[in-house]
N, C-alpha and C positions, 0 to 999 in steps of 0.2 A: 289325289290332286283335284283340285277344281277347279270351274272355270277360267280363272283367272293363273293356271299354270302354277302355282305357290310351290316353293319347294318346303315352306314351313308351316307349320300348324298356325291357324291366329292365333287360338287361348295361347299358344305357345310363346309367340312372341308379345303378348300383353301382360303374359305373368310376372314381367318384371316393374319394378314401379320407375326407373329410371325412362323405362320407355314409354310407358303409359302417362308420362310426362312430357314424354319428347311429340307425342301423338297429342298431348293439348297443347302444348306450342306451337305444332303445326297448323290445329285448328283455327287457332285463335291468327294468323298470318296465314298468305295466299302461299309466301313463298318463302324461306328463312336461308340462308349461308350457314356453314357449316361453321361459322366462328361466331358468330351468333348464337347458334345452338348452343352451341359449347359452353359460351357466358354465364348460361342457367345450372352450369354445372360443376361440382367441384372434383373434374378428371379432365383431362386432356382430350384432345381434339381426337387422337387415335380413338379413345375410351368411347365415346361420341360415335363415332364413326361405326364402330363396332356394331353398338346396339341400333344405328338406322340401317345397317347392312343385314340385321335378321328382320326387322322391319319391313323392308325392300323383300324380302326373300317372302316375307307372310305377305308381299301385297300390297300394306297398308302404307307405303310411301314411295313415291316417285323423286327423282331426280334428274338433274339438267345441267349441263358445262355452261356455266355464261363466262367466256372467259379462260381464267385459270382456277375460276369460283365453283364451287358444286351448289346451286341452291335444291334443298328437300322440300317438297310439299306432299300433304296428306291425301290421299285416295282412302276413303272411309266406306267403297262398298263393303269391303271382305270384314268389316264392323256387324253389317246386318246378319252373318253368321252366329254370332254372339246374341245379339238384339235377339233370332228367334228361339234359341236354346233359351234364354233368361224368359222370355215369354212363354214359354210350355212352362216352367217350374213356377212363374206369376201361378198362372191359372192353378199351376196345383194346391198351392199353397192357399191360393181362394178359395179353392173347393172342398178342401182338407177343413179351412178354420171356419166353411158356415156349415160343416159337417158338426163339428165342435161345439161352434153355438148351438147349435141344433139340439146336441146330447145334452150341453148343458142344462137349456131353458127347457129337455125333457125332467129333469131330473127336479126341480127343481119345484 
């Protein structure tokens, strides 16, 4: 578990592309409704609900009663777990292919 108490893994809950959708909706808006959400989707509101409920679980969205309304918004720290794992394999991958060059323009 991490700081953030998460009962799910992120890569976990981003490996799906429905959500990894639902997460640039959120981006792109402060704050959305859960019928809203939905709009962008061809499943139902449960369906919806579903996938911001593992969401919520990894962290990456917050929620709030206005009402009878649930609106979802993004919390994008537990993002920066990903961001530094994809930045170790950047660099490898940098240092692998001036490795490459290297042998090549020995070779040559």
């Amino acid at each position: 578990m991490s700081e953030n108490n998460q009962l799910r893994d992120v890569f976990d809950a981003i490996a799906d592309p429905t959500r990894r959708r639902l997460i640039q909706l959120l981006a792109e808006a402060e704050e959305i409704p859960l019928h809203e959400l939905s709009a962008h989707f061809q499943m139902g509101r449960t369906a919806v609900s579903k996938h911001l409920t593992i969401l919520k679980e990894a962290g990456l969205v917050l929620d709030r009663k206005v009402g009878r309304e649930t609106r979802f918004r993004l919390n994008a720290s537990p993002l920066r777990e990903i961001q530094d794992w994809v930045a170790f394999y950047s660099k490898f991958w940098s240092s692998n292919m001036l490795r490459l060059n290297q042998l090549l323009e020995e070779e040559e």
